[in-house]
Residue frames relative to the residue before (quaternion, step in Angstrom):
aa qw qx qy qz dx dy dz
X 1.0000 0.0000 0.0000 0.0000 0.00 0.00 0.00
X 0.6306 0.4585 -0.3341 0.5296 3.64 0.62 -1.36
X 0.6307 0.5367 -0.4018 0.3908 4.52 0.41 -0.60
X 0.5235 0.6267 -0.2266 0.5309 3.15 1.57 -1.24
X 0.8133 0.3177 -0.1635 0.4593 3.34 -0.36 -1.29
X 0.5237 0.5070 -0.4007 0.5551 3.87 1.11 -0.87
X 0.6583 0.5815 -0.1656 0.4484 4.12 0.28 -0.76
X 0.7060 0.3356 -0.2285 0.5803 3.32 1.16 -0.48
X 0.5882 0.4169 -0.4132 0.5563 3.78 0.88 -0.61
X 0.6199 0.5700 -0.4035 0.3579 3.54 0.10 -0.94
X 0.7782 0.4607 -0.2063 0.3737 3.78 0.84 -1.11
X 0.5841 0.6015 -0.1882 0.5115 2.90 1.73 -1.35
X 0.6624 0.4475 -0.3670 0.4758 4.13 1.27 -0.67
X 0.6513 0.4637 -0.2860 0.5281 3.64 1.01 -1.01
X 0.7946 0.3959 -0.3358 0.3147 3.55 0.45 -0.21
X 0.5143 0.6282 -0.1826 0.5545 3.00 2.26 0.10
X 0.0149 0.8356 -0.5480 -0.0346 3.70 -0.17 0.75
X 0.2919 -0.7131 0.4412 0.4601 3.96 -0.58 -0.41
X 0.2881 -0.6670 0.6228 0.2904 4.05 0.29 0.55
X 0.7426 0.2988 -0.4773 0.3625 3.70 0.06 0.65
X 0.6420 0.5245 -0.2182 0.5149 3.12 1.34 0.21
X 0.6094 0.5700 -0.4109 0.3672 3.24 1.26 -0.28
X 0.0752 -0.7435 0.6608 0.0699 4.08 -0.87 0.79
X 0.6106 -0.6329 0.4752 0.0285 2.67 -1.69 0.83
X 0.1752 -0.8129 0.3317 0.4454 4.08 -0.32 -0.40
X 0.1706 -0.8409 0.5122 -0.0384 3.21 -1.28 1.10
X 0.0424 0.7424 -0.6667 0.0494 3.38 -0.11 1.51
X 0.3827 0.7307 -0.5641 0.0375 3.48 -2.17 -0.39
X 0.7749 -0.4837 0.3578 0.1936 3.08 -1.89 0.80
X 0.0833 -0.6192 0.7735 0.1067 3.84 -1.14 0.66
X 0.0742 0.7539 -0.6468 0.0881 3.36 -1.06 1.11
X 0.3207 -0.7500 0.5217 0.2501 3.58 -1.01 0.63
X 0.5538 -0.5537 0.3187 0.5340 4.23 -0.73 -0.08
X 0.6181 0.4710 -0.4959 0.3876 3.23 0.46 -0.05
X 0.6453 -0.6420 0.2707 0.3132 3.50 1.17 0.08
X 0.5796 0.4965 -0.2882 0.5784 3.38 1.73 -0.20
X 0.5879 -0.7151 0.3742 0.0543 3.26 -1.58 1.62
X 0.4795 -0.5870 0.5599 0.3347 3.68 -0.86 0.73
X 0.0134 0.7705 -0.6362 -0.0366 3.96 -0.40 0.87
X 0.8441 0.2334 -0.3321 0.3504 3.60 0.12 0.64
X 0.6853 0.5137 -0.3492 0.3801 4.06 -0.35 0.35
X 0.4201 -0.6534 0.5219 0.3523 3.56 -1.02 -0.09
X 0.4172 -0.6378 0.6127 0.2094 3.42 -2.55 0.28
X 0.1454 -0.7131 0.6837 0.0538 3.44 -1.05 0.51
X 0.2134 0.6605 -0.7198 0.0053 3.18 -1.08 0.64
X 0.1819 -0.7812 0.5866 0.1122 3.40 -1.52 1.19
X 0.5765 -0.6438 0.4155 0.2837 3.25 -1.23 0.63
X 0.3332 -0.6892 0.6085 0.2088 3.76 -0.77 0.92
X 0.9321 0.0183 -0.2967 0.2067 2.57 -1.55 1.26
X 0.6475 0.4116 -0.4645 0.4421 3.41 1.04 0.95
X 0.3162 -0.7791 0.5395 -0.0440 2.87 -1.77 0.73
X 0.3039 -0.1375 -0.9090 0.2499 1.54 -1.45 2.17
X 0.6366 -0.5688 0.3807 0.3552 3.18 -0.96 -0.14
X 0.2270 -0.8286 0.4936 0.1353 3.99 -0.28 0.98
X 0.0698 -0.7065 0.6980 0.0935 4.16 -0.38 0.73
X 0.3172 -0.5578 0.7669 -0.0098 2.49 -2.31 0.33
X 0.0524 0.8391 -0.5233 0.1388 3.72 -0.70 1.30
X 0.0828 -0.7062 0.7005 -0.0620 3.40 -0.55 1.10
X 0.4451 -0.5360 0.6830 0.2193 3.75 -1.53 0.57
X 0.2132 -0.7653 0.5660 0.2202 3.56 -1.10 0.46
X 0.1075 -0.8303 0.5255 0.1517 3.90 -0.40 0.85
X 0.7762 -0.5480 0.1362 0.2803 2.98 -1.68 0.73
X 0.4811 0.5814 -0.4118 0.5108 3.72 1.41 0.51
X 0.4234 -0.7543 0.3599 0.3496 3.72 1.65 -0.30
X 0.3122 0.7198 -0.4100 0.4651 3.12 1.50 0.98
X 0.2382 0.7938 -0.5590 0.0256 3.45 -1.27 0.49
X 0.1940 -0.7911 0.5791 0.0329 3.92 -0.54 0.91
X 0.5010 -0.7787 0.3637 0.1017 2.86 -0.72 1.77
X 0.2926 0.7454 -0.5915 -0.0938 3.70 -1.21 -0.12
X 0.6639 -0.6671 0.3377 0.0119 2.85 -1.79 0.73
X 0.7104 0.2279 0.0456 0.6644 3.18 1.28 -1.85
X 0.8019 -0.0467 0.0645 0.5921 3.23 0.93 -1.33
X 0.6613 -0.4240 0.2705 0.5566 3.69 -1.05 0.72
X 0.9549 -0.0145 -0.1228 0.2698 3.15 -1.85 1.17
X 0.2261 0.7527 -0.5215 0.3322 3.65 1.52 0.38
X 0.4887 -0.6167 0.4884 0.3772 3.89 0.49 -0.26
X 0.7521 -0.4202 0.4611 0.2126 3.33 -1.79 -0.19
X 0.4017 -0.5455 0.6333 0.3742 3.97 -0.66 0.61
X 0.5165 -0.5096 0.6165 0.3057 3.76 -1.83 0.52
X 0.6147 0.3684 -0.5704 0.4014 3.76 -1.86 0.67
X 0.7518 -0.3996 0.4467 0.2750 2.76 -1.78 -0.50
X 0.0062 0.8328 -0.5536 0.0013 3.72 -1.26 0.70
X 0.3013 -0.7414 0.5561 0.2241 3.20 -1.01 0.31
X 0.4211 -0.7634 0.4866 0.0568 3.16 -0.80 1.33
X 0.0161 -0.7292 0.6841 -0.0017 3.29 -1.37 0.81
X 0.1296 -0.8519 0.5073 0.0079 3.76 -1.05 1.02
X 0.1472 -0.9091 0.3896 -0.0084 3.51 -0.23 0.97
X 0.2844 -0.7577 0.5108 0.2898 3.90 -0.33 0.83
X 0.4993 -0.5159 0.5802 0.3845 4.08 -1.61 -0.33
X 0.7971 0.5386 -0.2698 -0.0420 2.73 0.47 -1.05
X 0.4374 0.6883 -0.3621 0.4515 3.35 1.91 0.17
X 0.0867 0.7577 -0.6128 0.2071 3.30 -0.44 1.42
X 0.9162 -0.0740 0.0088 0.3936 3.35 -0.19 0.86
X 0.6174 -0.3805 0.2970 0.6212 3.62 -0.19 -0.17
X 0.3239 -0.5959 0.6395 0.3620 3.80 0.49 -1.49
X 0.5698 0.5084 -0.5119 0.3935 3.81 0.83 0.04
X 0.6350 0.5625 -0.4468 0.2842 3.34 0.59 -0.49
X 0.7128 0.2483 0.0397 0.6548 3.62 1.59 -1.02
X 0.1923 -0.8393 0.5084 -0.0084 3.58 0.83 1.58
X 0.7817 0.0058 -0.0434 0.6221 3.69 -0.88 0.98
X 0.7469 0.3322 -0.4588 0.3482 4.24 -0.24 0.58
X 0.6145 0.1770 -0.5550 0.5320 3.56 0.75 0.90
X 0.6676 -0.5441 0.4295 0.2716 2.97 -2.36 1.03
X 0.7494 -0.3146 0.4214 0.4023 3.48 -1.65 0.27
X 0.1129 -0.6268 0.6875 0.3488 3.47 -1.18 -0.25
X 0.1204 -0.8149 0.5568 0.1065 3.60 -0.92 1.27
X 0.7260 0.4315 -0.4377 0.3084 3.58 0.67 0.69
X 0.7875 -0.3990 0.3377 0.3265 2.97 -0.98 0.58
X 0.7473 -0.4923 0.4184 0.1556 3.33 -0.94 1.25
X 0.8317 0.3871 -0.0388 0.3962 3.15 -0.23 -2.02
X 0.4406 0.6848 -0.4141 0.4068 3.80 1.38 -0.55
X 0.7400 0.5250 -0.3019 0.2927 3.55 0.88 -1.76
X 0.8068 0.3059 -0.2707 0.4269 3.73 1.09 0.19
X 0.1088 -0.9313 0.0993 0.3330 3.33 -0.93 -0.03
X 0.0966 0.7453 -0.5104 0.4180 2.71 1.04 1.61
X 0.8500 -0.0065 -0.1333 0.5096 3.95 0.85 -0.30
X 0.1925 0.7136 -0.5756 0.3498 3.18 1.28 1.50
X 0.2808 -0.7481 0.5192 0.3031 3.64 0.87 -0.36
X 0.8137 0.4280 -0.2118 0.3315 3.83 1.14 -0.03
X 0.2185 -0.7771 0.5602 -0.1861 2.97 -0.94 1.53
X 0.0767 0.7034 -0.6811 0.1884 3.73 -0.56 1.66
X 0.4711 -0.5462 0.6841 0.1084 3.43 -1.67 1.12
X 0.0108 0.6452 -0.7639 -0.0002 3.73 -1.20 0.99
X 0.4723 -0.5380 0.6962 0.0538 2.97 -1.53 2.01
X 0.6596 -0.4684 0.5509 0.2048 2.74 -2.20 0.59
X 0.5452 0.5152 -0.3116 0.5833 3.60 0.92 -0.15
X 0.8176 -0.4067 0.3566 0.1975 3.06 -2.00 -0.17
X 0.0229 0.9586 -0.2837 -0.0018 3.40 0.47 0.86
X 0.3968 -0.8086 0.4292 0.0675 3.63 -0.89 1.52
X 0.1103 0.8169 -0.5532 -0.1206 3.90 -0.07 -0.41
X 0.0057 -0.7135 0.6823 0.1592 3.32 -1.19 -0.10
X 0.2624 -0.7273 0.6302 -0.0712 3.82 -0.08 1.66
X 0.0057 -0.7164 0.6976 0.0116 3.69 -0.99 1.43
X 0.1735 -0.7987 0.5758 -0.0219 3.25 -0.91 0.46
X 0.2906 -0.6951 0.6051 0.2575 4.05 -0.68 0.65
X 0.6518 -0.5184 0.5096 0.2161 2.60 -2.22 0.68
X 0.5393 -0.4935 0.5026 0.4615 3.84 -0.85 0.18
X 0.5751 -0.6685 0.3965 0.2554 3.24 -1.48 0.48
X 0.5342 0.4838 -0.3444 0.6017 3.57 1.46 -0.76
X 0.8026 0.3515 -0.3207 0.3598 4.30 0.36 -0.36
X 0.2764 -0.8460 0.4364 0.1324 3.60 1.64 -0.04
X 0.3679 -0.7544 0.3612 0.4063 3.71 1.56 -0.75
């Protein structure tokens, strides 16, 4: 009886998913217009319209790649639409303490939120690809 009954839960969990939980994969490229790649910081994109709100985060590496995840590192992105927010490393401190040995920040401000990131990308149920441009700050012109 107990193999029996131990056989039914087992099917009944694997045949059971939570459709709010299911994500999707989502890799891709941060590229400025001059064509060269953000190589250090992370992405966030959050789904619109649910609540609480549900992100996605991927690290960006030094090829300006970055693969998103959700629950657990690189699991992908929930399906719909999101608004996207993109963040550099390279602000560490003021920089007085260590004059001229941290890098510029070269993106744009306005990226770090997303309410005036200005970007917005739909992730499909399917395998998913982006290519995320982004401007230079205004004081670094590139």
């Amino acid at each position: 009886m107990s193999l029996l009954l131990s056989a039914v839960v087992t099917s009944a969990l694997i045949g059971c998913s939570d459709p709010g939980r299911d994500t999707y994969p989502v890799s891709g490229l941060v590229r400025f217009p001059d064509g060269t790649v953000l190589r250090d910081g992370s992405v966030e994109f959050e789904i619109v319209g649910r609540k609480p709100a549900v992100t996605a985060t991927g690290q960006i590496g030094p090829d300006g790649t970055f693969t998103l995840g959700t629950f657990a590192a690189a699991d992908g992105a929930l399906a719909g639409e999101h608004r996207v927010a993109v963040f550099s490393s390279h602000r560490i401190g003021t920089g007085a303490e260590r004059p001229g040995m941290i890098p510029e920040n070269r993106l744009h401000p306005r990226y770090r939120s997303f309410d005036s990131s200005g970007i917005t990308l739909e992730v499909q149920p399917a395998e998913n690809q982006f290519v995320i441009d982004v401007e230079f700050a205004p004081e670094t012109g590139g």
